[in-house]
MILOZA-647202 format. One record per residue (C-alpha): residue number from 1; x, y, z; residue in one letter. Coordinates in steps of 0.001 Angstrom, whole numbers, plus 500000, padded with zeros to 6 digits. Layout:
// residues N
num:NUM, x:X, y:Y, z:Z, residu:A
...
//
This chain:
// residues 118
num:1, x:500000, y:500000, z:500000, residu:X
num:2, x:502745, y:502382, z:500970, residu:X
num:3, x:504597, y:502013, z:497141, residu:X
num:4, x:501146, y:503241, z:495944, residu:X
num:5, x:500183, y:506185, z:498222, residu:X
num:6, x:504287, y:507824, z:498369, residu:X
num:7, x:504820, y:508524, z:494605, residu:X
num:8, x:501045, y:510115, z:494905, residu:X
num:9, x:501621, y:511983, z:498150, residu:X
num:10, x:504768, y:513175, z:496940, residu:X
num:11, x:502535, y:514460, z:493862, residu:X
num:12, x:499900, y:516224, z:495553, residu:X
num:13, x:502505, y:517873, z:498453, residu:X
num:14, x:504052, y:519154, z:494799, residu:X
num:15, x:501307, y:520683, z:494016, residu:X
num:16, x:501022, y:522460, z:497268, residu:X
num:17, x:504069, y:523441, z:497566, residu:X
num:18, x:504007, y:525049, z:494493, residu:X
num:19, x:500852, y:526524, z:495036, residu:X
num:20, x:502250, y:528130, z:498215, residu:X
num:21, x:505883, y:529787, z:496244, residu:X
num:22, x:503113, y:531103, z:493313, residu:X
num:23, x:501142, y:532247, z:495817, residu:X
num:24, x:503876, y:534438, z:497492, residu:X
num:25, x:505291, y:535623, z:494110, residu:X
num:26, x:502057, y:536545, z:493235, residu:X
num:27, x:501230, y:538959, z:495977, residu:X
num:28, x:504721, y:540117, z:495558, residu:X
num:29, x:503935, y:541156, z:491892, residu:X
num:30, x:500310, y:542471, z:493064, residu:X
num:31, x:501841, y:544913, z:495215, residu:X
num:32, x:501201, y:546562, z:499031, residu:X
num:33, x:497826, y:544808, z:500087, residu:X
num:34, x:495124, y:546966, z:500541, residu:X
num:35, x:491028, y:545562, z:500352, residu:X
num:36, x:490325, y:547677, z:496968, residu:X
num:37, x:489050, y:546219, z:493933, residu:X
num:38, x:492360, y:547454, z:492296, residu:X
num:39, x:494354, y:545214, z:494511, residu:X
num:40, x:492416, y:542066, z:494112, residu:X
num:41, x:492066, y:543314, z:490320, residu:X
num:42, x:495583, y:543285, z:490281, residu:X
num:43, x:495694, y:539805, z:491647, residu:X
num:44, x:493528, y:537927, z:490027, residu:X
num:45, x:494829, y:538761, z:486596, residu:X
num:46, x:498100, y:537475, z:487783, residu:X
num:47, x:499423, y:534449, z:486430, residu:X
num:48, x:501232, y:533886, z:489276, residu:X
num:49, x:498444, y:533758, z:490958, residu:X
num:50, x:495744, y:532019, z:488861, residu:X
num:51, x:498330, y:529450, z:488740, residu:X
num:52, x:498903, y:528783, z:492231, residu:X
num:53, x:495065, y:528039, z:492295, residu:X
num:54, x:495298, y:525858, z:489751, residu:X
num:55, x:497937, y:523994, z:492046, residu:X
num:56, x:495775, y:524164, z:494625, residu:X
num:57, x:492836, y:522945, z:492345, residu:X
num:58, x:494993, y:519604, z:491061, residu:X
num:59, x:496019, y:519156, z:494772, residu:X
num:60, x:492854, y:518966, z:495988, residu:X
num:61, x:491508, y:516558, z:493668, residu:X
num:62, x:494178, y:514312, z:494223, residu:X
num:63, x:493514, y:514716, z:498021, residu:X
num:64, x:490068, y:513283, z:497132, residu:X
num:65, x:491126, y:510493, z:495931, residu:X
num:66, x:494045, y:509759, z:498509, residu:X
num:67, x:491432, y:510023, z:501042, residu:X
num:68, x:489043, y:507332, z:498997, residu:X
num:69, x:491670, y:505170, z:498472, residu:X
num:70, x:494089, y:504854, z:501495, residu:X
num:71, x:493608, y:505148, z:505183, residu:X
num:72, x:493063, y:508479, z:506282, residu:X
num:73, x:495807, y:507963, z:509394, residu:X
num:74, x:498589, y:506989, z:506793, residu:X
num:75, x:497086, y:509529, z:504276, residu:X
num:76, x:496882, y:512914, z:506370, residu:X
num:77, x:500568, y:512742, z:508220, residu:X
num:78, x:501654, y:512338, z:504318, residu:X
num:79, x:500621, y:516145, z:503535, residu:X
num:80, x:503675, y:517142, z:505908, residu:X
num:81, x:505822, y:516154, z:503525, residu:X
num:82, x:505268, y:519739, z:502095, residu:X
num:83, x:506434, y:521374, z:504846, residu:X
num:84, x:509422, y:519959, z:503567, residu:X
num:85, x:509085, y:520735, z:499922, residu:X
num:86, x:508530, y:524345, z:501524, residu:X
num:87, x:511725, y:524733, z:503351, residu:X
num:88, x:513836, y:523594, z:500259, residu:X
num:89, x:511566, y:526008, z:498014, residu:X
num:90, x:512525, y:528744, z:500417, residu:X
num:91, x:516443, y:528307, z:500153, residu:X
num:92, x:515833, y:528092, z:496188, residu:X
num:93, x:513160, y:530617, z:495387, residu:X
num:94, x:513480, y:533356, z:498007, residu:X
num:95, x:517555, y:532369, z:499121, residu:X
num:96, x:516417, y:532017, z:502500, residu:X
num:97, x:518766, y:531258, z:505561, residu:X
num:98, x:517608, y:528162, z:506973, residu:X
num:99, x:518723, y:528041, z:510594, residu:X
num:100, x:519984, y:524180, z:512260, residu:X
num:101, x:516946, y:524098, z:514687, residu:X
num:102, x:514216, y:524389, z:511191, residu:X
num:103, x:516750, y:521461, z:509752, residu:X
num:104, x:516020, y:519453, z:513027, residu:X
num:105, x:512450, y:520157, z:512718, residu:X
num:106, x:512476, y:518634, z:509075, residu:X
num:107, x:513955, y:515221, z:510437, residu:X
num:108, x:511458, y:514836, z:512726, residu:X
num:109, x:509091, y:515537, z:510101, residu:X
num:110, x:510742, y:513064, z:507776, residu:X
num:111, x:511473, y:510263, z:510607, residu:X
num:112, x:507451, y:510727, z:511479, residu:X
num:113, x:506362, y:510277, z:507845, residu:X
num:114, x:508796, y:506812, z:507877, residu:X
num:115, x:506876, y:505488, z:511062, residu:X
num:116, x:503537, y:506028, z:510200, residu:X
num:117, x:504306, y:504460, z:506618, residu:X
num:118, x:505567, y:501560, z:508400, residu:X
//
């Protein structure tokens, strides 16, 4: 069961992921926030942006159908996988400083994902 649900995990924390680094480069584009229509008129037109919800869209149907197919306790602890996919993505995209303590945080993320899969 596990060699099916990782490779589609994997997938769908992806997709998230990516979803999450569009996200932030498209409110970076849209400029200072502000509720106006100009703002959100500004982000919606975005392609930054309308493709982090199309991330976000493809994520979440593949969440349906991890959570049809697999048990939802092995299933769920999977999606912290993209916290993962979220630190690297902040070293490569944004040349963030990652200090040791986040790096220990990530194992323990990592060594959880292995015991639950197990």
């Amino acid at each position: 069961m596990l060699l099916k649900l990782l490779p589609i995990s994997l997938l769908q924390c992806m997709l998230l992921s990516g979803g999450q680094v569009l996200m932030k480069f498209g409110l970076t584009k849209a400029g200072d926030f502000s509720w106006s229509w100009a703002y959100f008129g500004r982000l919606f037109i975005n392609w930054q942006f309308i493709s982090c919800g199309i991330c976000y869209g493809l994520g979440s149907v593949l969440w349906m159908y991890i959570i049809k197919n697999f048990p939802f306790s092995m299933a769920y602890p999977m999606v912290s996988i993209s916290y993962v996919m979220g630190m690297f993505a902040a070293i490569i995209f944004f040349h963030e400083q990652i200090p040791l303590i986040r790096w220990v945080g990530v194992f323990f993320i990592l060594t959880g994902c292995v015991l639950i899969a197990k």
